[in-house]
C-alpha positions, 0 to 999 in steps of 0.5 A: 227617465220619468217614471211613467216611461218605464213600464214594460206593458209595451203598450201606449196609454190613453191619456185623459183630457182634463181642464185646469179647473177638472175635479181630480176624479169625475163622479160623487161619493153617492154615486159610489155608494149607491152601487156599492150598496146593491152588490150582494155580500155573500154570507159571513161569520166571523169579521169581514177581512180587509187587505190594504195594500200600497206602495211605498217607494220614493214616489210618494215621498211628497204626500207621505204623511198626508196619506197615512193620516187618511188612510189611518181614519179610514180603519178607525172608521170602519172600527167604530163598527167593529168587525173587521180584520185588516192585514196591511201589505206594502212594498218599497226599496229593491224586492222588499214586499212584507205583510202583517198579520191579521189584526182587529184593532185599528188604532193598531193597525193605524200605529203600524203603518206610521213606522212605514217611510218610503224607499226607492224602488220599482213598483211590485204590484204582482206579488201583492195581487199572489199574495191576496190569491193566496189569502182568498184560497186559504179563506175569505177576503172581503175586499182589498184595497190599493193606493199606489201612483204608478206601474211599472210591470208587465201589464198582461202579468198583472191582468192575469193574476187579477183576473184569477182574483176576480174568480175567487170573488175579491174585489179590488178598489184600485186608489190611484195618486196623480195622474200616470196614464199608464197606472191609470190604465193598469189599475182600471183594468184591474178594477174592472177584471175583479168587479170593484172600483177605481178612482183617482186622487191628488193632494187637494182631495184628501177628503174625497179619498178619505170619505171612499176609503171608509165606505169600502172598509164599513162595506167590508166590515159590516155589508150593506146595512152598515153601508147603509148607516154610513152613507145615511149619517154622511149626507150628500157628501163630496163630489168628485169620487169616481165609481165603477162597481159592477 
C-alpha cells in the first residue's frame, strides 16, 4: 500500500493541480523574507534556540544524502552569526524518536546528522510536536523546523498539539519533500496553526531549500536585523519558495 493511503486522518485530501513545467513551490524567497522580516521577535538574552526535526524513515532514502548536505549549510549559515543553539530530533524505524542535546557549534551539529541513515517506519510526527511543547514550557524556543514527505497520523491529533505549540509562541516552518496531498495538507495546517511557514521542495530545488532554511535559522538566530543583512547580501534571489508567515 503506497504510503499517502495510510493515514488514519479519515480525511480526503486536496490535490494541487500543477503543469509539468510548475515550479516545485509557488512564491520567491524575497516574498518570504520580506514577511519574515516584519514579524516581531520577542525579547531574548542569550542564543536564539532552533529545534530541527525530521523524518528519517526508508522514504527518504533516495535524496538522503542530497538533504543532509543542505541541511548541514543551513546551520553553518546561521553560524557565520554566531548565536544559535540547535537540538536536532529525528525519527525512523519502529517507535524510534531520539533528540540531542542542545549544541552551538554547527560544524558539530552538521557532523552528527551525517551518523543519521534511514529505517523503515511510519511517520512520528506527534511526538516530535510533545517534544518542542515540552522544550517551549521549560524555556524559550525560537522557532522550529521540520523536513519530512509524508503523515501517516491522526491528523486532528497532530493539529491539536500544534495548536498548543502556537499558544506558547513557536513557530513552526513545516519543509515538505514531494508532492503527498495528504502531508501536504498536514503540514500547512500545522504551519498556519503555529503562525509560521510551509513550503515544498523536490530534488531539483535544492538551492531554493537551502536558501529558506538559512533565512529561518539567522531569523532565529539573530531577529530581524540579522535577517536584514542576510536578505541584503543574497539579492534578489531564487524563485519559487513558498511563503505563508502571519
Amino acid at each position: 500500500m503506497a504510503r499517502n493511503e495510510r493515514s488514519k486522518s479519515g480525511t480526503k485530501p486536496v490535490v494541487e493541480q500543477q503543469s509539468a513545467n510548475a515550479p516545485a513551490v509557488n512564491e520567491d524567497v524575497d516574498g518570504f523574507l520580506a514577511q519574515l522580516k516584519a514579524t516581531p521577535v520577542p525579547a531574548q538574552s542569550g542564543n536564539g534556540k532552533l529545534v530541527f526535526a525530521m523524518d528519517a524513515t526508508m522514504s527518504r532514502q533516495p535524496s538522503w544524502d542530497a538533504a543532509l548536505q543542505t541541511q548541514a549549510e543551513m546551520f553553518r549559515e546561521a553560524g557565520r552569526i554566531g548565536g544559535l543553539d540547535v537540538q536536532l530530533i529525528y525519527f525512523r524505524g519502529f517507535g524510534e524518536c531520539r533528540a540531542s542535546k542542545w549544541v552551538s557549534d554547527a560544524d558539530g551539529l552538521a557532523r552528527l546528522m551525517t551518523t543519521v541513515d534511514c529505517r523503515g517506519g511510519n511517520t512520528q510526527i506527534e511526538k516530535v510536536l510533545k517534544h518542542v511543547r515540552k522544550e517551549a514550557q521549560s524555556g524559550r524556543v525560537n522557532a522550529v523546523v521540520y523536513v519530512g514527505d509524508c503523515m501517516e497520523e491522526n491528523i486532528d491529533l497532530l493539529c491539536q498539539q500544534a495548536g498548543e505549540i502556537g499558544l506558547l509562541g513557536v513557530r513552526m516552518f513545516m519543509f515538505q519533500e514531494g508532492n503527498d496531498a495528504i502531508a501536504l495538507n498536514a503540514f500547512r495546517e500545522i504551519a498556519r496553526l503555529t503562525g509560521g511557514a510551509y513550503s515544498r521542495f523536490d530534488s531539483g530545488s535544492a538551492d531554493h531549500l537551502r536558501e529558506l532554511l538559512s533565512a529561518v535559522a539567522v531569523y532565529a538566530a539573530g531577529g530581524r536585523q540579522a535577517l536584514e543583512n542576510f536578505s541584503g547580501a543574497r539579492g534578489k534571489g531564487p524563485r519559487g519558495l513558498l511563503e505563508q508567515l502571519n
